[in-house]
C-alpha positions as CSV (number, residue, x, y, z in Angstrom):
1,X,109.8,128.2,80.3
2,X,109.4,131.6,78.3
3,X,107.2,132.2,75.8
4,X,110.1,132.1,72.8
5,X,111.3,129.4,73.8
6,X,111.8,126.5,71.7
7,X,110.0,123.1,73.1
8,X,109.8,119.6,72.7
9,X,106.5,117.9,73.7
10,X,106.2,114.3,75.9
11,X,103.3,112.7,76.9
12,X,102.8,109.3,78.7
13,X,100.2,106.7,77.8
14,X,98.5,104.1,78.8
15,X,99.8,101.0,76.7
16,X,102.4,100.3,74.6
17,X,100.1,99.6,71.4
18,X,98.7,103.0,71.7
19,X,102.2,104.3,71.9
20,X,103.0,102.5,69.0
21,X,100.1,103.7,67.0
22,X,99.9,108.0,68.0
23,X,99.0,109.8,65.7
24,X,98.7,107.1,63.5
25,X,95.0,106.3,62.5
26,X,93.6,108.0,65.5
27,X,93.4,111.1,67.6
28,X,91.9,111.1,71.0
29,X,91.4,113.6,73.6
30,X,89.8,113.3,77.0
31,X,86.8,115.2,78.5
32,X,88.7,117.5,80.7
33,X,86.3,117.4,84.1
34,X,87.2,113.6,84.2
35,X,90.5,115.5,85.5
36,X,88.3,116.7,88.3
37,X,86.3,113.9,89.1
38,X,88.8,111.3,89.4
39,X,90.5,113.7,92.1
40,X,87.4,113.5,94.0
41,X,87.4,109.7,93.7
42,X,90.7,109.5,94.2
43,X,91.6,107.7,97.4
44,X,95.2,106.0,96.6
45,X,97.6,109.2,95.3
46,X,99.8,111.1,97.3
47,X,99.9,114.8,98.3
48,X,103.0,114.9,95.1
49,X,100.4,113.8,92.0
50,X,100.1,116.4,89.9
51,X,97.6,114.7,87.3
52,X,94.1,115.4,89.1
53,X,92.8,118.9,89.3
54,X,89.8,119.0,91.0
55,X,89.6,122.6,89.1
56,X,89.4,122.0,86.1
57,X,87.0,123.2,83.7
58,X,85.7,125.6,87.3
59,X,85.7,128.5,88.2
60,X,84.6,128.9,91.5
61,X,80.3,128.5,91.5
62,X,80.7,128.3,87.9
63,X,81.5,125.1,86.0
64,X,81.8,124.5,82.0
65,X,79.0,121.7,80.8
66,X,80.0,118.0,80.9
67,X,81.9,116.7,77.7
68,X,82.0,119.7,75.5
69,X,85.8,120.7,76.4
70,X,88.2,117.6,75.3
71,X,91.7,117.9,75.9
72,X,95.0,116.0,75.3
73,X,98.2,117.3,77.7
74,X,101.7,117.1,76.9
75,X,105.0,118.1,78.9
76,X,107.4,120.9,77.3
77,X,110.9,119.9,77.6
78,X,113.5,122.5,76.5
79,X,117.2,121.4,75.5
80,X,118.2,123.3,78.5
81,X,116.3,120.1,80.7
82,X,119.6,117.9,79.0
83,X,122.8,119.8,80.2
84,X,124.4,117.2,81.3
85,X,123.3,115.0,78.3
86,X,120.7,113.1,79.8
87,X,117.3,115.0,81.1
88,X,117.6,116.5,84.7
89,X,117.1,114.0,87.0
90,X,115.0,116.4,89.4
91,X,112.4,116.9,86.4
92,X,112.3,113.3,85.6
93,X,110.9,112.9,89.5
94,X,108.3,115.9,89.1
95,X,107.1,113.9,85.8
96,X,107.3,110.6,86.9
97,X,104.9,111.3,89.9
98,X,102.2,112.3,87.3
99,X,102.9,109.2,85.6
100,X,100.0,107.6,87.1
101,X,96.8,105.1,85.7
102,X,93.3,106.7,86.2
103,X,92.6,106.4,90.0
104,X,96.0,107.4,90.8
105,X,98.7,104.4,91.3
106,X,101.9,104.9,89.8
107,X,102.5,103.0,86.7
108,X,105.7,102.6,84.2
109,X,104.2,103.8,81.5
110,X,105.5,103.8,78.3
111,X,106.2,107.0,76.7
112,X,106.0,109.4,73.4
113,X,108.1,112.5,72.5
114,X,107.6,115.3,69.2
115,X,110.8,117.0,68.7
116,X,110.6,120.6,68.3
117,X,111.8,120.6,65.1
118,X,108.6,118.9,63.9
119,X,106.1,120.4,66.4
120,X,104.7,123.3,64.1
121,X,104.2,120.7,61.1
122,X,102.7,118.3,62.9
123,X,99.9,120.7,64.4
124,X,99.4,122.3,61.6
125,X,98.1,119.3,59.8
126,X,96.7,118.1,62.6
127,X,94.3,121.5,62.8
128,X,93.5,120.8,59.2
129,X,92.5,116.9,59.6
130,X,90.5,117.8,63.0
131,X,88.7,120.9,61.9
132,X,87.7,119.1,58.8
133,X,86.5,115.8,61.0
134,X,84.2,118.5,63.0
135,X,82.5,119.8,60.1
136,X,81.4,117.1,58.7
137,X,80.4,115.8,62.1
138,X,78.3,119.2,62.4
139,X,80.2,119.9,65.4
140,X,79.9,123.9,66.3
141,X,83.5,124.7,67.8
142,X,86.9,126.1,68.7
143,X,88.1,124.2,66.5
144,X,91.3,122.4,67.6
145,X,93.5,125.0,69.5
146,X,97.2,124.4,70.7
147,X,98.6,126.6,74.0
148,X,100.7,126.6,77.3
149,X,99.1,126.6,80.2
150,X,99.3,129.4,82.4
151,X,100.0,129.3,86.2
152,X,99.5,131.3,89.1
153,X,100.0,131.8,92.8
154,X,97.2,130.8,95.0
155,X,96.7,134.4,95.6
156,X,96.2,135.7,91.9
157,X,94.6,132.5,91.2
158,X,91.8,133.4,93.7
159,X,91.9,137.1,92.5
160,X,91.3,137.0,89.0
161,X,88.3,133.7,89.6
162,X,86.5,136.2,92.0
163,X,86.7,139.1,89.5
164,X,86.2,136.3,86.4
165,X,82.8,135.3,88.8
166,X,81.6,138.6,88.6
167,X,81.6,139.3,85.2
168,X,80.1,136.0,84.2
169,X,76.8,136.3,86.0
170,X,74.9,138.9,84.4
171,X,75.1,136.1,81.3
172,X,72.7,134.5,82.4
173,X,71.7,131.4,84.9
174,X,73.9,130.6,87.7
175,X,75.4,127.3,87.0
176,X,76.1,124.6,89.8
177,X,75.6,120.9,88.3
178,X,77.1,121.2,85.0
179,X,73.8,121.2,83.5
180,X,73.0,124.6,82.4
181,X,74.0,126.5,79.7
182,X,74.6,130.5,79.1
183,X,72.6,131.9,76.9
184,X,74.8,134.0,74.5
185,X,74.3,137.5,72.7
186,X,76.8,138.8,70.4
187,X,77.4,141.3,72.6
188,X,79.1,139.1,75.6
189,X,81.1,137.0,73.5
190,X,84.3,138.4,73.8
191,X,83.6,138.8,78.0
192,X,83.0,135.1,77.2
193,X,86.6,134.4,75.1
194,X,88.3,135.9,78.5
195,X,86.4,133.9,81.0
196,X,86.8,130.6,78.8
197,X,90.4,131.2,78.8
198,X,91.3,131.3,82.6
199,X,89.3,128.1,82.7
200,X,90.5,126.1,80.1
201,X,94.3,127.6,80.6
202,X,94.8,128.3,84.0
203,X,96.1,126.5,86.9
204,X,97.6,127.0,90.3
205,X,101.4,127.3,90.9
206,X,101.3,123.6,92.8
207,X,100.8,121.8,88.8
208,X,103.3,123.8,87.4
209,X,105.7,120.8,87.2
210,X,103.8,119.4,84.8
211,X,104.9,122.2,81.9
212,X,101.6,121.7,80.4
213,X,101.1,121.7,76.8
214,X,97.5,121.6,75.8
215,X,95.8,120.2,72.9
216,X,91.9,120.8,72.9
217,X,89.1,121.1,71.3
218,X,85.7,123.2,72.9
219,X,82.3,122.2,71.3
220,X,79.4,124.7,71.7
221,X,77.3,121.9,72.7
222,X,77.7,118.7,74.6
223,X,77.8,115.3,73.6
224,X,77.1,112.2,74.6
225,X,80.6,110.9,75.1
226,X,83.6,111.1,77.3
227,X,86.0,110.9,74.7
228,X,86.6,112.6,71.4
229,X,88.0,110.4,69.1
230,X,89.3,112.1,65.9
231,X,89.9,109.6,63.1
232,X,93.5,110.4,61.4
233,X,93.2,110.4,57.5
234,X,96.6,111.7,56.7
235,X,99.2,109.0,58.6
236,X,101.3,111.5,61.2
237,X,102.9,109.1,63.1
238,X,106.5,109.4,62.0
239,X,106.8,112.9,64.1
240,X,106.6,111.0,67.1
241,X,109.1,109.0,68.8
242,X,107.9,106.0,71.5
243,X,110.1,105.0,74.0
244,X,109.6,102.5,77.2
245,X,109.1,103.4,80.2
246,X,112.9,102.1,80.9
247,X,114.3,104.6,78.7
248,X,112.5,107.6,80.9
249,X,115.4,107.7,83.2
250,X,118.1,107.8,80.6
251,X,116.5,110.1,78.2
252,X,118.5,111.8,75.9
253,X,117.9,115.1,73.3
254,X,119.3,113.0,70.4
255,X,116.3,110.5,71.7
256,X,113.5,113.3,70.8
């Protein structure tokens, strides 16, 4: 999917009531090494899941600090994915192989979709009802940022960690149990920005069925939760659409 063009967002969830209520009094994104730890736990998925990354929030010996980067991923669809009217039935098996509960069994999971048409609205107040929830919480950060996900082959992958690697040890202490944390100077902050990115942004070619769409939020320090969980002042429900997990297969562009 190019950069220019236009995109619809989908995500699965866990539950119909949380369906039923996104976006509507609450916003809640995940500590993204969970991604990576329920891999490694992971016993039951197959080869095909593309929900656990057991690179996430890594890079290489490096590692960003337990719950301080909290994300929520979406799928891009493009009207080009409904040609025939309905979406393409190969995408609808990529997706529904990372529609999956947390230790990797498939489950029919009901569903939500933001139309394109009310994608830039919708973050924008979102960014405003987050980044206000942050400061008053004190909470040094990114404040919420919106991107695609970049992918690469195993090859440049590896490449651009190893070089990445290099230019993130003379920051300071070698980190290797997601308990230490760079001391920063002016100075190395934008080395920092770069680094950051590949990690938060990046994945290999093998996820790139997922389309991701990321949601996130990066605090400067950790806390002691797993789970953001943003409340929502301003009601912005009525951008999204819920569906069943029925209606996946026969999914429609007017259904967005």
């Amino acid at each position: 999917m190019s950069d220019d063009q236009i995109f619809h967002l989908l995500q699965f969830v866990p539950t119909q009531e949380i369906a039923d209520n996104y976006f509507k009094k609450t916003f809640y994104l995940k500590n993204a090494i969970e991604y990576r730890e329920m891999e490694e736990k992971n016993v039951s998925s197959s080869d095909s899941n593309l929900k656990f990354d057991k690179l996430e929030g890594k890079i290489k010996n490096w590692s960003i600090l337990q719950n301080c980067l909290f994300i929520s991923c979406f799928t891009m669809l493009s009207n080009e994915d409904f040609k025939t009217g309905k979406l393409d039935p190969q995408l609808i098996k990529t997706l529904d192989n990372g529609n999956v509960d947390n230790v990797g069994n498939k489950s029919a999971r009901p569903f939500i979709t933001i139309n394109a048409n009310n994608l830039k609205k919708l973050l924008n107040n979102l960014k405003c009802q987050v980044d206000s929830y942050l400061c008053k919480n004190n909470l040094n950060s990114s404040g919420l940022f919106t991107r695609k996900v970049i992918y690469l082959d195993k090859t440049q992958y590896e490449k651009k960690s190893s070089t990445l690697e290099q230019m993130i040890t003379p920051l300071g202490q070698f980190i290797d149990s997601n308990t230490t944390k760079i001391s920063l100077t002016c100075e190395n902050y934008v080395l920092l920005e770069k680094i950051l990115k590949h990690i938060y942004l990046t994945k290999l070619n093998y996820f790139s069925g997922q389309r991701e769409y990321r949601l996130g939020v990066a605090l400067d320090d950790p806390i002691e939760k797993k789970e953001l969980v943003i409340p929502i002042i301003n009601d912005l429900s009525n951008y999204v659409r819920v569906h069943s997990y029925e209606a996946f297969s026969n999914l429609k562009l007017k259904d967005l």
